[in-house]
N, C-alpha and C positions, 0 to 999 in steps of 0.2 A: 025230433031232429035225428038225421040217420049217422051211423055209429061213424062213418066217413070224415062226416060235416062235421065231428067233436074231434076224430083225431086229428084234421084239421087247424081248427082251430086250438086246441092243445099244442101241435107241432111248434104254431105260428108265435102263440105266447110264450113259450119255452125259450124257443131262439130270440124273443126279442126281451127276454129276461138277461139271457147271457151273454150279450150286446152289451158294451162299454155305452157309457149315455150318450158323450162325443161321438159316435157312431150311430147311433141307430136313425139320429135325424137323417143323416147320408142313405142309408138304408130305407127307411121309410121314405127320402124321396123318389129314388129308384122305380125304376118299369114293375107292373105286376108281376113279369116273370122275374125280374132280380130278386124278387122279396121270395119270393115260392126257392127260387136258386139258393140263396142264404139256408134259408128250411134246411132244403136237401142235404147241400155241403153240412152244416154242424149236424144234419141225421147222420151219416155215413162218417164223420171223424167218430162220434160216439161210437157207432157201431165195429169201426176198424181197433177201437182202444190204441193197445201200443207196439200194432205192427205200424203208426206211422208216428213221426217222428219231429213232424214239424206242418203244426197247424195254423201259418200265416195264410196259404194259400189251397183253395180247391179248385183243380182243373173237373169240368163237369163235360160230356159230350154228351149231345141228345140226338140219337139217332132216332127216334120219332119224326123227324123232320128231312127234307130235300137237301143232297147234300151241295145244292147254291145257294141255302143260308146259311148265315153264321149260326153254327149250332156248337160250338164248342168255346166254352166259357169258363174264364179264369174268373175264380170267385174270389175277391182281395177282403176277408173278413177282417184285417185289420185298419184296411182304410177304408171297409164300406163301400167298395168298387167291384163293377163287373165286365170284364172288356171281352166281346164275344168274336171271333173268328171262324173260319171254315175247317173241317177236317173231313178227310176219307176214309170211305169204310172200305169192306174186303167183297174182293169182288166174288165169295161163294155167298153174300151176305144180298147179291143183287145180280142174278145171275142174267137178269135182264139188261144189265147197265143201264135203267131210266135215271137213277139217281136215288132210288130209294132204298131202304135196307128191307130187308123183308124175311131175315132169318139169323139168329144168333148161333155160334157153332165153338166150340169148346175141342174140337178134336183135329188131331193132325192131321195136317193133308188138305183142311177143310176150306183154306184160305179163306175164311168169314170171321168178322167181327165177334168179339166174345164179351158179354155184358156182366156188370158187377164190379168190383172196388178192385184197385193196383194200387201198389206202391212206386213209387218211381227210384230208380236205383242211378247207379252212377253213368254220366258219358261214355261213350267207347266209338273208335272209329271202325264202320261199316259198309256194307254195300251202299248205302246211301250217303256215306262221308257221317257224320260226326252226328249221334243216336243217342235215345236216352232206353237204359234198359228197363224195362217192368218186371213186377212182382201179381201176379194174381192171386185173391186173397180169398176170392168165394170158389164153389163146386162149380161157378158156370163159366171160370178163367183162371183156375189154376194149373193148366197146359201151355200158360201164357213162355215160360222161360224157354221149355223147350219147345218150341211152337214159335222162337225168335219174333215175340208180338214184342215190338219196340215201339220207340215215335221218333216220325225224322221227318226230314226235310224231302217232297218230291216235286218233279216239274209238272205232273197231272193233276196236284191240288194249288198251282198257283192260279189268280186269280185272272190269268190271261188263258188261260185253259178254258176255265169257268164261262169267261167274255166268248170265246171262239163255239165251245158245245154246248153252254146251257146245264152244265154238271161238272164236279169233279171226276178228276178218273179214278180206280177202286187201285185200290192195296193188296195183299196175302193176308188180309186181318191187322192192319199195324195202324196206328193211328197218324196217318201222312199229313201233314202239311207245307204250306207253305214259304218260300225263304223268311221273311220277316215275321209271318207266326208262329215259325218253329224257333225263331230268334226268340221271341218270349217264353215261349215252352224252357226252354234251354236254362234263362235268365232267373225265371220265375218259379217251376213248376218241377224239376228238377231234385235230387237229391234227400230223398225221407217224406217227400209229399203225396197227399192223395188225387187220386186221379178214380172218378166215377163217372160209366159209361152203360146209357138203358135208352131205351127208347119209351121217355116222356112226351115229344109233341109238343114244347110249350112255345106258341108265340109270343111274342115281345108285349103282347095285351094282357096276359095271364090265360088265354083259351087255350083250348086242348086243339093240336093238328088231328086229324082221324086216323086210325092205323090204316096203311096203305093196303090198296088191294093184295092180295098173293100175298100177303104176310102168315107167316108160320110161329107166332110166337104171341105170347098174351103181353101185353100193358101191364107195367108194373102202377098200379094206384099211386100217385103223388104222397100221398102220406104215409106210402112204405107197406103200409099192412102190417102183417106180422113177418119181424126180420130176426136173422138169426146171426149169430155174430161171428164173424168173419175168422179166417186163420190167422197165427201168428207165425212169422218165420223166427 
C-alpha cells in the first residue's frame, strides 16, 4: 500500500473518530467530496491551533476547479453540513481570464490569489460596502493584511454574470462573491474562523479535476503531506 493511501485513510479515521456519533451519520451520508472536505477542515483547525478561535465552521475554497462551479464551501462541522457556492480569484492568478487560476502569488502588487489558512477578523466598511477582513497565517499569505485580501460582495461573481460570460469575473486577489453568498460569509464565516484556500480539484464525486493547462504551481496532495503549522497572531 503506498504511504498516500495510509495517510489517507489515517486522515479519514481520525476525523471520523472526532465526530460526535449524532453527526457522523450526516457525514457519512454526504457527497464523496464532503467526506474528503470534513478531512481537510479538522486538518487545518489542528494545524492553525489557537490563531482560530471558533471552530463551528470552515469556509474551504478550491481553486483547483472553474470558477462557474461552486467551489467555495462552508463546512458546518457541527451539523454535518456542507453548502458550496461560487467565489473569485485574482485576476494576476488568471491572466487569461478563461476562468481558471493558474498561479498563486503572495506579493504586492500581484493582484493573485494567495493560498493557505486565514483567519477571518472583523467587518469594516469598504470599497465594496461592508467586508470581512483576513489574517494570513502561512509563508504563502501572510501579505494578506497589507495586500487588503478581504472577502466582499461583487457584481462580477453574481450568478447573472456567470449566466451572461460563462465565468466569474477576477478580483485584486480577494475572495469576491456574490450578494446572497457573501450574506452567509458575513453570517457564518466571520469573526475568529478558519478560512482555507489551495487548489484541490475535488468534484462533487470524490475525483480529482486535472490541474489546468498554464498552471505555475504544484497540487497540494489531499492528505496534506508534510505540514507545518501555521503562525499565530
Amino acid at each position: 500500500m503506498k504511504r498516500r493511501d495510509i495517510l489517507k485513510g489515517t486522515l479519514a479515521a481520525g476525523a471520523a473518530l472526532a465526530l460526535p456519533t449524532r453527526l457522523f451519520a450526516t457525514v457519512a451520508a454526504g457527497t464523496p467530496r464532503d467526506r474528503i472536505l470534513f478531512d481537510i477542515a479538522r486538518r487545518e483547525l489542528h494545524r492553525a491551533g489557537g490563531a482560530i478561535w471558533k471552530h463551528d465552521i470552515v469556509g474551504i475554497a478550491d481553486f483547483g476547479l472553474h470558477s462557474a462551479k461552486p467551489r467555495f464551501h462552508f463546512v458546518n462541522l457541527e451539523r454535518g453540513e456542507v453548502q458550496s457556492h461560487h467565489v473569485s480569484h485574482g485576476t494576476g492568478s488568471d491572466r487569461q481570464h478563461d476562468g481558471w487560476l493558474k498561479d498563486f502569488s503572495n506579493v504586492e502588487g500581484s493582484n493573485a490569489t494567495s493560498r493557505g489558512a486565514y483567519v477571518t477578523w472583523e467587518w469594516y466598511k469598504g470599497r465594496y460596502g461592508t467586508s470581512v477582513r483576513l489574517g494570513g497565517l502561512d509563508h504563502t499569505n501572510d501579505a494578506a493584511l497589507r495586500r487588503y485580501i478581504v472577502m466582499h460582495h461583487a457584481d462580477y461573481a453574481e450568478t447573472s454574470h456567470l449566466a451572461k460570460w460563462g465565468r466569474l469575473g477576477r478580483s485584486n486577489g480577494c475572495f469576491a462573491m456574490g450578494t446572497e453568498q457573501f450574506r452567509e460569509a458575513l453570517m457564518h464565516l466571520s469573526g475568529g474562523r478558519l478560512l482555507y484556500a489551495d487548489s484541490l480539484g475535488l468534484e462533487e464525486d470524490g475525483s480529482i479535476q486535472p490541474v489546468p493547462e498554464l498552471a505555475m504551481y504544484q497540487r497540494t496532495p489531499i492528505d496534506g503531506g508534510a505540514r507545518t503549522s501555521v503562525s499565530a497572531f
